[in-house]
C-alpha positions as CSV (number, residue, x, y, z in Angstrom):
1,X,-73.5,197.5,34.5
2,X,-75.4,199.7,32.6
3,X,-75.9,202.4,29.6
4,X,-77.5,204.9,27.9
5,X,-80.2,203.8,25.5
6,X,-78.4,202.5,22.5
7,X,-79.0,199.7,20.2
8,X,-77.5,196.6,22.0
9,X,-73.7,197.1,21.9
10,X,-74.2,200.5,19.9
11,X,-72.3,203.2,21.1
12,X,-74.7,205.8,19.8
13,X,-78.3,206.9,21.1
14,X,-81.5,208.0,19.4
15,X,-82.2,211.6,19.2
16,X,-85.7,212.4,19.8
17,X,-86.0,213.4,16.2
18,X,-84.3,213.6,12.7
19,X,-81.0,214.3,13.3
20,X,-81.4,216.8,10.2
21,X,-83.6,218.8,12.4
22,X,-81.3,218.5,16.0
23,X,-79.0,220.2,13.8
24,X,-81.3,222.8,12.5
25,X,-82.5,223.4,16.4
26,X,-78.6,224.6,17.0
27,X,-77.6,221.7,18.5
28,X,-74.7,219.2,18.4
29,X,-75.6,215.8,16.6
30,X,-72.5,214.2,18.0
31,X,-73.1,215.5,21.9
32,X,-76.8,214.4,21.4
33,X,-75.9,210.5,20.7
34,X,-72.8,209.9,22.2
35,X,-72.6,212.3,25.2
36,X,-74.0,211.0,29.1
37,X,-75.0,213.2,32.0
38,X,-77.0,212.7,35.0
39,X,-79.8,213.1,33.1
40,X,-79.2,210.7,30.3
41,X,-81.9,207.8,30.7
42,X,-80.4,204.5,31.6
43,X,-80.9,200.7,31.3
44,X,-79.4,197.7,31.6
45,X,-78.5,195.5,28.4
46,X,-77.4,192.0,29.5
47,X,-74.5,192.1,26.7
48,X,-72.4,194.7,29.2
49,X,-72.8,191.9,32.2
50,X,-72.0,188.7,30.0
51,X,-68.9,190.3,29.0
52,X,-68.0,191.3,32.7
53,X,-68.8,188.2,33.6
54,X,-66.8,186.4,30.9
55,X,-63.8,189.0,32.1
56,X,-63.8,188.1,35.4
57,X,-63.6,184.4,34.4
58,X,-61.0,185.1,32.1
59,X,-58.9,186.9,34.5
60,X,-59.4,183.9,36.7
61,X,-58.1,181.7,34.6
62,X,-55.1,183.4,34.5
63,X,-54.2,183.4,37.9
64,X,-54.9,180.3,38.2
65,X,-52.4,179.5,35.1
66,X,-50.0,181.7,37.8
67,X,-51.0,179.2,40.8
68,X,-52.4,182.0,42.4
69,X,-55.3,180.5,43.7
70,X,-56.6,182.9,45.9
71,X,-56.8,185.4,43.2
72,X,-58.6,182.9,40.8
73,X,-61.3,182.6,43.4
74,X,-61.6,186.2,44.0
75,X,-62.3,186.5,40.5
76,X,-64.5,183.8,40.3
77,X,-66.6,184.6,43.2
78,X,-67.4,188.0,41.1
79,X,-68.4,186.3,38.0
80,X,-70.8,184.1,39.7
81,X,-72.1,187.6,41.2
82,X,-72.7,188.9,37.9
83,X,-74.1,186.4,36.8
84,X,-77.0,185.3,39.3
85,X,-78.0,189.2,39.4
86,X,-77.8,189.3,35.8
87,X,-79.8,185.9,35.2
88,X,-82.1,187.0,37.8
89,X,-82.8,190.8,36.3
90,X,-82.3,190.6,32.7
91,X,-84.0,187.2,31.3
92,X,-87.7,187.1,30.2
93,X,-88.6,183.8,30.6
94,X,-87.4,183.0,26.7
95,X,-84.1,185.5,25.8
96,X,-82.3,188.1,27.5
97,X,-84.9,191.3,26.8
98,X,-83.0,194.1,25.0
99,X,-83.0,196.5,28.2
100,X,-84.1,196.5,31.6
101,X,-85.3,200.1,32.6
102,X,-83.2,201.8,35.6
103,X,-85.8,204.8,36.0
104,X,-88.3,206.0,33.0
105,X,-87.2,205.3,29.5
106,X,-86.9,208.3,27.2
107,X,-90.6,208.6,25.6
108,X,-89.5,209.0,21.9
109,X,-87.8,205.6,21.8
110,X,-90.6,203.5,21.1
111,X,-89.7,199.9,21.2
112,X,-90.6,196.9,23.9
113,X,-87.6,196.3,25.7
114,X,-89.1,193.2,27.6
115,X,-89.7,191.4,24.2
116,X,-87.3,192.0,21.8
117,X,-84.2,190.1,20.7
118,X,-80.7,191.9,20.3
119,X,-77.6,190.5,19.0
120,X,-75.7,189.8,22.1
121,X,-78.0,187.2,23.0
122,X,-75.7,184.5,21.3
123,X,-72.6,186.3,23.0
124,X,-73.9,185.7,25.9
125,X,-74.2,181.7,25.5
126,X,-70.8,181.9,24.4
127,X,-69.6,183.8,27.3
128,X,-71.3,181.5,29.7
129,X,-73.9,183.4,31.1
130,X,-77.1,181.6,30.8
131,X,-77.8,178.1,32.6
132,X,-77.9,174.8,30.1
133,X,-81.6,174.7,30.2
134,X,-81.6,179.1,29.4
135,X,-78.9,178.6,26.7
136,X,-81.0,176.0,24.5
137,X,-84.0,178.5,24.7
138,X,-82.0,181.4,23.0
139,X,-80.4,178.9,20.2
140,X,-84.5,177.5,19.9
141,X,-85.9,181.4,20.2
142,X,-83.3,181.9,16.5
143,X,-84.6,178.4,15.1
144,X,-87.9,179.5,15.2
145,X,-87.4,182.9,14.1
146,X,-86.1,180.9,10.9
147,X,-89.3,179.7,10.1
148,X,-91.5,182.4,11.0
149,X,-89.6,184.9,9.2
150,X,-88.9,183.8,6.2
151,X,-91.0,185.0,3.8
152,X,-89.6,188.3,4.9
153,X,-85.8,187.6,5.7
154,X,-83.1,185.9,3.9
155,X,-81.7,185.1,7.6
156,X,-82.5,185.2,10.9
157,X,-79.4,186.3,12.0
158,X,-80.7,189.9,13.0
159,X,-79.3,192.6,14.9
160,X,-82.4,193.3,16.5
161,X,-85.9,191.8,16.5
162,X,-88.4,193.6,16.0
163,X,-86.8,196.4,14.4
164,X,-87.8,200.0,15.8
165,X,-90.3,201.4,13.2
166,X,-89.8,203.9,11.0
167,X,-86.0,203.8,12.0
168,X,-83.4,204.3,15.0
169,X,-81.0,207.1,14.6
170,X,-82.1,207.6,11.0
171,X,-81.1,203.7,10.2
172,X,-84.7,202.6,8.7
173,X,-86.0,198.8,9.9
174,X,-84.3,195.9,8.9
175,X,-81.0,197.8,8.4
176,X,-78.0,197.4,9.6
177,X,-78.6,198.1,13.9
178,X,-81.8,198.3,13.6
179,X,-82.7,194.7,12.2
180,X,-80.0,194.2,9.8
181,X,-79.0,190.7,9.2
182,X,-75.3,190.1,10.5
183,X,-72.9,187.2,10.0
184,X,-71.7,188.2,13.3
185,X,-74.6,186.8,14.9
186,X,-74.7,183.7,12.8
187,X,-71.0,183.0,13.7
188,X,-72.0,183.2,17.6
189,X,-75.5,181.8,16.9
190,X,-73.3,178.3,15.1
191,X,-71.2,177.7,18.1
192,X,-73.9,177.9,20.5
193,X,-75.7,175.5,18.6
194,X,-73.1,173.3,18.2
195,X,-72.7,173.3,21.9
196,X,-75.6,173.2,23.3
197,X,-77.6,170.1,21.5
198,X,-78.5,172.0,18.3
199,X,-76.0,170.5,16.0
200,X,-77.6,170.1,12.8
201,X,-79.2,173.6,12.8
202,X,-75.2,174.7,13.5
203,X,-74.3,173.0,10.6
204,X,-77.2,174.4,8.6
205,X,-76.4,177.4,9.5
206,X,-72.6,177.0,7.9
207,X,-74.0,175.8,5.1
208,X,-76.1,178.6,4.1
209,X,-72.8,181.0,5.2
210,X,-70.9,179.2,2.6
211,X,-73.8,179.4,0.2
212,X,-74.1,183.2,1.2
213,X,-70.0,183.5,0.1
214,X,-70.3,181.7,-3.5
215,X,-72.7,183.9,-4.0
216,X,-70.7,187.2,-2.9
217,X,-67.6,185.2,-4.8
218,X,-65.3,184.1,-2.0
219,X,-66.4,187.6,0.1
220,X,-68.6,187.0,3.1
221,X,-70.0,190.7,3.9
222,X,-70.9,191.0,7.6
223,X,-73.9,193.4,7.2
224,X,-77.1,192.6,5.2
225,X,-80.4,194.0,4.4
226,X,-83.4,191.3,5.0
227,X,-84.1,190.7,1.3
228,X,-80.1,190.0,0.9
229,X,-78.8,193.5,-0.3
230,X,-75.5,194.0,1.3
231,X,-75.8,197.1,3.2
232,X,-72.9,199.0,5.1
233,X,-71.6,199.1,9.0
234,X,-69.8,196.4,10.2
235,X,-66.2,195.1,8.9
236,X,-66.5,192.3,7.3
237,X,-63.3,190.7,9.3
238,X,-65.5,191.0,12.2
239,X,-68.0,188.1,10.9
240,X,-65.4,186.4,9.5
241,X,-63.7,185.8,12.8
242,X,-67.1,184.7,14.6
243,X,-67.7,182.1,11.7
244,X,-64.2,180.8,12.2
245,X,-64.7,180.3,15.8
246,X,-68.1,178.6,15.1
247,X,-66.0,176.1,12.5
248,X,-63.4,175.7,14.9
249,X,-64.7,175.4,18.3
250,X,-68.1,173.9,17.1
251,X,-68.2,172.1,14.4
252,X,-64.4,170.8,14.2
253,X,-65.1,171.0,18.2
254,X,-61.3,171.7,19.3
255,X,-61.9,174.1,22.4
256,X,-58.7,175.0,24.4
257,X,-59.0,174.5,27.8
258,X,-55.7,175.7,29.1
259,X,-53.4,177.0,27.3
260,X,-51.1,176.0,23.6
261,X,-53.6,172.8,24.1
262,X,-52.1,171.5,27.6
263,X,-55.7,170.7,28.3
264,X,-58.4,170.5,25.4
265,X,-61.9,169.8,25.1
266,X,-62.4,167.9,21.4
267,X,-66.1,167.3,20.5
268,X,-66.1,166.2,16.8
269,X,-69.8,167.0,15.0
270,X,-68.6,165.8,11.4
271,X,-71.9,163.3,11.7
272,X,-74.5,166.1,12.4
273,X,-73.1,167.7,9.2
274,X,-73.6,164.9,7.2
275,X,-69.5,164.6,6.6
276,X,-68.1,161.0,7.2
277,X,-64.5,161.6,7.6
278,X,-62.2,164.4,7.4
279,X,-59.0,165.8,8.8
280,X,-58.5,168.8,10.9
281,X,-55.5,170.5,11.7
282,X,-55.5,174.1,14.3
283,X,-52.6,175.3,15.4
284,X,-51.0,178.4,17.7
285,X,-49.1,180.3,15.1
286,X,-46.6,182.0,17.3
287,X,-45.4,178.8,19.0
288,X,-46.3,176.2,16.5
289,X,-48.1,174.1,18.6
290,X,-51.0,172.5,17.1
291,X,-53.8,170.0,17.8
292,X,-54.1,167.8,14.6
293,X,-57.3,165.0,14.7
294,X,-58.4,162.7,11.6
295,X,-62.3,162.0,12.2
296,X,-64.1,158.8,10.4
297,X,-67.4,157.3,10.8
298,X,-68.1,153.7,9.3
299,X,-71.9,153.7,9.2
300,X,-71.9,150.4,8.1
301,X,-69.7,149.2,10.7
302,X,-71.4,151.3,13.0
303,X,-67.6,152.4,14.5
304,X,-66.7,156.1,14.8
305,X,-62.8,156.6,14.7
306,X,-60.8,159.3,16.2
307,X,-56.6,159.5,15.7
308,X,-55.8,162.6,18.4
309,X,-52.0,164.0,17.4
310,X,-49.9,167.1,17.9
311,X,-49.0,169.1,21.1
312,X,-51.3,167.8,22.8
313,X,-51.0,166.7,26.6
314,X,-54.2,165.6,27.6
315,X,-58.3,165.9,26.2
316,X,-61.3,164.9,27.2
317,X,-62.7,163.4,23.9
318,X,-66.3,163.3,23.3
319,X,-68.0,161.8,20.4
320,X,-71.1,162.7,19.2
321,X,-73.3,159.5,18.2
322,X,-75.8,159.8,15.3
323,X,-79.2,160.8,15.7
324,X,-81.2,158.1,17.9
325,X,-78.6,156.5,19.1
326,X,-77.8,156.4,22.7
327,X,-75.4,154.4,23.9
328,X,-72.0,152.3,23.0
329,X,-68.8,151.4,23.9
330,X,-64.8,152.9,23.6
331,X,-61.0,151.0,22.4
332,X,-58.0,153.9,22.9
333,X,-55.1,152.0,21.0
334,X,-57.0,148.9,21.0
335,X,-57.4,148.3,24.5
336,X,-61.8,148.7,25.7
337,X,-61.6,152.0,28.0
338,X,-63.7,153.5,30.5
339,X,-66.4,155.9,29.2
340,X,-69.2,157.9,29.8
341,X,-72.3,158.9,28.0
342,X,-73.2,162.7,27.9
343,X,-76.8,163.8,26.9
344,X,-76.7,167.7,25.9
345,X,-80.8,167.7,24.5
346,X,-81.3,165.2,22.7
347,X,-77.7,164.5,21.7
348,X,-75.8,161.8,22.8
349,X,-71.9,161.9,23.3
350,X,-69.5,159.3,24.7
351,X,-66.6,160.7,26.3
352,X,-63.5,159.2,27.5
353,X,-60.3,161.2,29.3
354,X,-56.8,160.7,27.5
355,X,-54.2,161.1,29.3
356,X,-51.6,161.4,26.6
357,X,-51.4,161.6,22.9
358,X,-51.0,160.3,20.0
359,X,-54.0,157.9,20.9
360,X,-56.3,156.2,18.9
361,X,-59.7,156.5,20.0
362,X,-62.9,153.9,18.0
363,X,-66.6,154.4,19.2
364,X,-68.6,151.3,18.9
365,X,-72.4,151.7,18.7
């Protein structure tokens, strides 16, 4: 797939200069940025393909949730299409680069496509687009970005980095699409580190997201400025749902599988936040079917407990061992069960099938 030259997602282009001045030449600001012809410049932004991608998988699933099997692997077969030519033509070596040119760029956008980092980056580990080993380098890419910009961002949860200087469609740098920082990003940016052997920065990063909302008093604005103004764009709803989904499939690690929890995934990381036992509760609200876990860790006793209830027919629990340790053994209702150890990085989980609930699940280590 691909686009005019926007911003990432964006929907709008960049005039080749003020828009003050388009409009002073006679001509129509709208037409100029939203508007494509044959002549409009075009790229590729890997964002467009991840979601395809993540389509055609979804559409999959569904057939498959039909029994129409054929279909499913139809379906299939054009993800895994999308996503070798997309793997293949989009990623730098580090990140998926902004845009990949199809023809000349226009001339008055000046930015490095090959080098800079746009928001749908951590979409696209969440989709499932990158390989395990191409995943961990975007998540790392935003960790170091942490450290090297913070003397001049609150965040590193930007929209786009570098920014294009003096501004992009009159948005000056570090605003809003044009380098803003977004809680959008730092929802998607938690669950893929959650997932993908960066658990304690995921968990750093909800910590500074609650931090960020007592400060705002219970609001959590979705658009910011680098030195922590609020600015406007983005509907606040639209981080809030991304940071939800971070809590829910990455830190509280309930990820459905099937469908109304026939088949889950349940990856606790209550130890990489520093929590020691908790309860958690998600449920379907339409049907009322809900997945309901209580977690506990016995550092002492070096014993991690899980107690799996609710609609749930069958899981594939995996328990994430504390730092350093790499190995130990599983009881489901008391009796020692088959497990297996899983090494995502440098994290260690064990994982055992269940093949029915309520079970009762201790980790020895």
């Amino acid at each position: 797939m691909k686009r005019g030259y926007t911003i990432d997602t964006w929907d709008f282009q960049q005039l080749p200069m003020k828009r003050s001045d388009w409009t002073k030449s006679g001509r129509d600001v709208q037409k100029g940025i939203f508007d494509i012809d044959a002549q409009t410049p075009m790229g590729i932004m890997h964002g467009d393909n991840s979601g395809l991608y993540a389509a055609c998988r979804q559409v999959a699933a569904m057939h498959r949730e039909l029994e129409q099997e054929e279909d499913a692997r139809v379906w299939e077969a054009q993800a895994d299409v999308i996503r070798l030519r997309t793997n293949r033509v989009c990623w730098n070596g580090k990140f998926y680069a902004h845009f990949v040119p199809d023809g000349p760029p226009p001339a008055h956008l000046q930015i490095d496509q090959a080098r800079t980092l746009s928001l749908s980056n951590p979409y696209d580990v969440n989709r499932g687009l990158p390989t395990e080993e191409m995943a961990q380098s975007i998540v790392g890419t935003y960790l170091e970005l942490k450290e090297s910009t913070k003397d001049a961002s609150f965040a590193e949860w930007f929209s786009l980095h570098p920014p294009v200087e003096p501004h992009y469609s009159d948005h000056p740098a570090g605003t809003y699409v044009n380098g803003g920082v977004l809680t959008i990003v730092a929802g998607e940016l938690a669950k893929a580190a959650f997932q993908h052997g960066y658990e304690a920065y995921g968990a750093d990063i909800l910590r500074r997201l609650t931090k960020l909302a007592d400060t705002h008093k219970g609001r959590l604005p979705c658009t910011f400025k680098r030195d922590g103004a609020v600015d406007d764009g983005i509907p606040d709803t639209w981080g809030e749902a991304a940071i939800a989904s971070a809590l829910v499939e990455g830190l509280a690690g309930v990820v459905d599988r099937g469908s109304l929890f026939r088949s889950v995934e349940l990856s606790p990381r209550w130890i990489a936040a520093g929590v020691a036992s908790t309860d958690v509760a998600v449920a379907y609200g339409a049907s009322g079917r809900n997945l309901r876990y209580e977690f506990a860790h016995d550092a002492a006793k070096r014993t991690i407990r899980i107690a799996v209830r609710g609609d749930v027919k069958s899981a594939t629990l995996r328990i994430l061992l504390p730092e350093g340790v790499e190995k130990g053994s599983v009881t489901v209702d008391g009796a020692p069960a088959a497990c297996r150890t899983e090494k995502v990085k440098n994290s260690v989980y064990l994982a055992v099938d269940l093949s029915s609930t309520p079970a009762t699940v201790v980790a020895a280590y």
